[in-house]
N, CA, C and O of each residue as an XYZ file, in Angstrom:
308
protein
N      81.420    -78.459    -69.800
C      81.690    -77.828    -68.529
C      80.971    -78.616    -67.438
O      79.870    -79.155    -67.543
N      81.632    -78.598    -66.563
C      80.713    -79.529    -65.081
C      79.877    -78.132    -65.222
O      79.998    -76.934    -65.477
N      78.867    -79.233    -64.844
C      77.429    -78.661    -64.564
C      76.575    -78.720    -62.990
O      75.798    -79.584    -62.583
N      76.964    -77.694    -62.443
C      76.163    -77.596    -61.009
C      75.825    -76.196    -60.742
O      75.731    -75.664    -59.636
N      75.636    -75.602    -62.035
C      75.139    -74.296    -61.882
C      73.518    -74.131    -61.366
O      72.577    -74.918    -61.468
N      73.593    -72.897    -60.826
C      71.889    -72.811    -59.982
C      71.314    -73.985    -59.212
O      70.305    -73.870    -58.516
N      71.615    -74.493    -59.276
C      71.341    -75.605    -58.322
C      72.210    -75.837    -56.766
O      73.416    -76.054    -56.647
N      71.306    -75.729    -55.791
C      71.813    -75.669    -54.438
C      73.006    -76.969    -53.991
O      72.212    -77.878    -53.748
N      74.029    -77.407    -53.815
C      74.553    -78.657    -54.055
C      75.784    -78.224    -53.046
O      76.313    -77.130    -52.851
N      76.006    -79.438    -52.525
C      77.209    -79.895    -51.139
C      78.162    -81.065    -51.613
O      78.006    -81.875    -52.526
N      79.333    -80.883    -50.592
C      80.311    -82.054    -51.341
C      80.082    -83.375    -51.422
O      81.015    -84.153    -51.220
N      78.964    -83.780    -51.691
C      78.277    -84.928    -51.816
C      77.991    -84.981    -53.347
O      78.312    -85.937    -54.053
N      77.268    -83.707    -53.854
C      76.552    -83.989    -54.898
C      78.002    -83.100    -55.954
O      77.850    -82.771    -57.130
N      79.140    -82.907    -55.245
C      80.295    -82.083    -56.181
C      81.122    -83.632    -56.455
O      81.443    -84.077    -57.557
N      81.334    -84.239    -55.194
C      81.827    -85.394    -55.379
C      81.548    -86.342    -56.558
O      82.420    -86.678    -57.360
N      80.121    -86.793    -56.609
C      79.579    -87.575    -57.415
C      79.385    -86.832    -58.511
O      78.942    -87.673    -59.292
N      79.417    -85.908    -59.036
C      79.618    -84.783    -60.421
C      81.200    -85.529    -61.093
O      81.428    -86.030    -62.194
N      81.945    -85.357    -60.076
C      83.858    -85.197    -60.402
C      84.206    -86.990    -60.891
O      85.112    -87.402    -61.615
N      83.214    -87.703    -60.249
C      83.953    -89.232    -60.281
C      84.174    -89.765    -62.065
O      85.123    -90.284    -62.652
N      83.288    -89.488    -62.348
C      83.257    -89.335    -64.148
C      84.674    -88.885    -64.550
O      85.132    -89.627    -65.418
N      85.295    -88.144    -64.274
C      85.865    -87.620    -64.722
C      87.521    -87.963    -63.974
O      88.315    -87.037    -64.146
N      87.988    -88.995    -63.306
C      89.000    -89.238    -62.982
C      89.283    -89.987    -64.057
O      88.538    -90.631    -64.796
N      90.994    -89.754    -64.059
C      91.730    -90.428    -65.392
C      91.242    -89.485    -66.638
O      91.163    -90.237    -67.610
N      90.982    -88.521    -66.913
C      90.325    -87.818    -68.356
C      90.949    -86.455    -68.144
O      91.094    -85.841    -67.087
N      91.232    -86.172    -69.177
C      92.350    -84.916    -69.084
C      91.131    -83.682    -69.222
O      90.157    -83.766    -69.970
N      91.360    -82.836    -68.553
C      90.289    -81.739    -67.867
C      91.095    -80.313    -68.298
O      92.285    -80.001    -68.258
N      90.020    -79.682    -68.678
C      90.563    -77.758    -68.568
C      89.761    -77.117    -67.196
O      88.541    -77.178    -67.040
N      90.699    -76.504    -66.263
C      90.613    -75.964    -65.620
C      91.047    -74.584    -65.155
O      92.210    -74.226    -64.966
N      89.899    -73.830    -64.990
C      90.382    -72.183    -65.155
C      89.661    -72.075    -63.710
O      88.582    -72.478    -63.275
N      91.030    -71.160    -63.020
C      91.033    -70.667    -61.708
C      90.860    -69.656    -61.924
O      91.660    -69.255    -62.769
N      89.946    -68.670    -61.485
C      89.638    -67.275    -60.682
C      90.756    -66.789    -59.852
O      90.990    -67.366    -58.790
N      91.573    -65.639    -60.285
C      92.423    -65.192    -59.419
C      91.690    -64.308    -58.439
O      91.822    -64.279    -57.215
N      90.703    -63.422    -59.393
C      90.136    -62.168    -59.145
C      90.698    -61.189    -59.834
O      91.808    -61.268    -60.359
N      89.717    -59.907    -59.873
C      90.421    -58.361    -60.511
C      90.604    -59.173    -62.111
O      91.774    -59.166    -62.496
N      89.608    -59.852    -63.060
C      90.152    -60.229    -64.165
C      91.445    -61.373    -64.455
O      91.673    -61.694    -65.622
N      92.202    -61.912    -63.419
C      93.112    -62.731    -63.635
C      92.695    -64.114    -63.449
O      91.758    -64.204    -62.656
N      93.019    -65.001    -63.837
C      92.859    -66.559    -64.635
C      93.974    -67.144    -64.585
O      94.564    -66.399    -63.803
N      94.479    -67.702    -64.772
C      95.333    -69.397    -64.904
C      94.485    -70.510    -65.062
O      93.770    -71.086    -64.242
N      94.710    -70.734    -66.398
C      93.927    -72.438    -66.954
C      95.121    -73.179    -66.700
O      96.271    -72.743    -66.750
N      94.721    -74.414    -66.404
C      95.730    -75.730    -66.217
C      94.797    -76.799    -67.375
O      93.597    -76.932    -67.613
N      95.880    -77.345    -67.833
C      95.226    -78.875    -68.556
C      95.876    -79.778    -67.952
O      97.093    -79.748    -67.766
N      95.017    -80.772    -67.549
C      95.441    -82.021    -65.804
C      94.418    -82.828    -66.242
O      93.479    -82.612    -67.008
N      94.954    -84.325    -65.284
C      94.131    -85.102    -65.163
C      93.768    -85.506    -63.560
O      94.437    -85.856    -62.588
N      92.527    -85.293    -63.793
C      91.655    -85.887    -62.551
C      92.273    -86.843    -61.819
O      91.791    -87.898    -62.232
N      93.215    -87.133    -60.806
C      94.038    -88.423    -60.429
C      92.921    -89.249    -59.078
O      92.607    -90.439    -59.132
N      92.608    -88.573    -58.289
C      91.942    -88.472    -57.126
C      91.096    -87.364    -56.586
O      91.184    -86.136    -56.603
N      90.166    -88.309    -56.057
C      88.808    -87.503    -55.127
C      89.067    -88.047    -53.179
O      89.263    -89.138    -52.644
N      88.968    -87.034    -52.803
C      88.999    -87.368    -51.447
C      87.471    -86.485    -51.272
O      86.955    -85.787    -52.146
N      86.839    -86.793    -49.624
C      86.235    -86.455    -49.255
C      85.934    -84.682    -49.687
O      85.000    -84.357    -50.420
N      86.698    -83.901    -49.211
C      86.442    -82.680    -49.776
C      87.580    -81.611    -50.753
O      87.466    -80.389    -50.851
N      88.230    -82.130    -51.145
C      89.292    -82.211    -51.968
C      89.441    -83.048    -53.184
O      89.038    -84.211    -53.166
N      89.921    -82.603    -54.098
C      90.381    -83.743    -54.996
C      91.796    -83.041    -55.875
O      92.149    -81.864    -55.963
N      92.394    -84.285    -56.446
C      93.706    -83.343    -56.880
C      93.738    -83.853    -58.067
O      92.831    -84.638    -58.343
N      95.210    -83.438    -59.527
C      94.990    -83.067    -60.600
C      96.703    -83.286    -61.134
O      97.596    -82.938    -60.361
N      96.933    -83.686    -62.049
C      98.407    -83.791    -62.252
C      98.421    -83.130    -63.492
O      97.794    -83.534    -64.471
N      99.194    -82.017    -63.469
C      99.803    -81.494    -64.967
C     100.574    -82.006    -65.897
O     101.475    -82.824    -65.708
N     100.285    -81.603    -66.779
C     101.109    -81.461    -67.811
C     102.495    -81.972    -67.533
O     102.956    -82.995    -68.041
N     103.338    -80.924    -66.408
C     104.335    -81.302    -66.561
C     104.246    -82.091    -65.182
O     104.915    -81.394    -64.419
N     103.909    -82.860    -64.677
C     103.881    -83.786    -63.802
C     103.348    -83.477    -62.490
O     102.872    -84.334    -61.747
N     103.446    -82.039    -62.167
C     103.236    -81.472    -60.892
C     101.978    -82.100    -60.482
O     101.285    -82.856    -61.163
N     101.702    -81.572    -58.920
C     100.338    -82.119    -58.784
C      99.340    -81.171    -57.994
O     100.043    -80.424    -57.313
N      98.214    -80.933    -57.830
C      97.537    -79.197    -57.342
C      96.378    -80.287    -56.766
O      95.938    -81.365    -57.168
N      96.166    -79.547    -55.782
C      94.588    -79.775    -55.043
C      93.610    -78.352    -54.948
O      93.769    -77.181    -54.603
N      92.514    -79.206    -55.474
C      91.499    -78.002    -55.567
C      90.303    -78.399    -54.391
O      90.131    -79.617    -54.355
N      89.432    -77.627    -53.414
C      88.550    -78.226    -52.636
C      87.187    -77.977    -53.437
O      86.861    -77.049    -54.178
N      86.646    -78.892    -53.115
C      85.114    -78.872    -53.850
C      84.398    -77.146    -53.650
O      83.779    -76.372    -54.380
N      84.779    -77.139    -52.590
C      84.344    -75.247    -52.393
C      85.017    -74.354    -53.616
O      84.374    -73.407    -54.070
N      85.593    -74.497    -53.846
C      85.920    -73.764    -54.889
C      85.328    -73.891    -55.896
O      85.260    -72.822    -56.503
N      84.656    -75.038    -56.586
C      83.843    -75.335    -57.332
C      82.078    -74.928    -56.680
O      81.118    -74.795    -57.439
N      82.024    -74.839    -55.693
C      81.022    -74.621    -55.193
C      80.432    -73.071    -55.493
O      79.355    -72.613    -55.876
N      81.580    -72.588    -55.150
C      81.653    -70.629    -55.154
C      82.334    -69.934    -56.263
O      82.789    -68.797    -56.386
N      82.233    -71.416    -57.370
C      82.440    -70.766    -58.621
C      83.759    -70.551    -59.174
O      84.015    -70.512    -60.377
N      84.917    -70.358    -57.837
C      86.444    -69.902    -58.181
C      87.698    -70.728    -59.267
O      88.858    -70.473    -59.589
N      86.670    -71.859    -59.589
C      87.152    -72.901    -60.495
C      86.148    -73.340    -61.362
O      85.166    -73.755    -60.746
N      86.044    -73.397    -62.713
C      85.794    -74.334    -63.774
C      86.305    -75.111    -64.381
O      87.413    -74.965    -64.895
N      85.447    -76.332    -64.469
C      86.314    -77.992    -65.175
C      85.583    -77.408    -66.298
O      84.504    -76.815    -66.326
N      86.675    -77.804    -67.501
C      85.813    -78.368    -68.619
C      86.241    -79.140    -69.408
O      85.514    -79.577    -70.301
């Protein structure tokens, strides 16, 4: 699992966490809320400044912002 738990951290230190991990096929579980989830299995394609995006399975492509990883609403693993 990316690891930036308890630790105070900005899209600097989410950025440099994620770069490892472009090109490597990733599990990712979104927080709907109220108990709901959607995992995706994707690969890391690109990091932008505060964004980075993810290509599925079936080709599609999703952007997640580092805030979301920040506030928890997403896990890589």
């Amino acid at each position: 699992m990316l690891d930036i738990q308890g630790r105070p951290c900005n899209n600097s230190m989410v950025k440099n966490v994620l770069l490892p991990y472009i090109g490597k096929d990733v599990k990712i579980k979104y927080d709907l809320g109220r108990n709901k989830y959607e995992v995706y299995e994707a690969k890391i394609t690109k990091i932008y400044n505060s964004v980075f995006l993810v290509k599925l399975k079936d080709n599609t492509v999703k952007s997640f912002s580092f805030a979301d990883i920040i506030t928890k609403n997403i896990k890589i693993y």
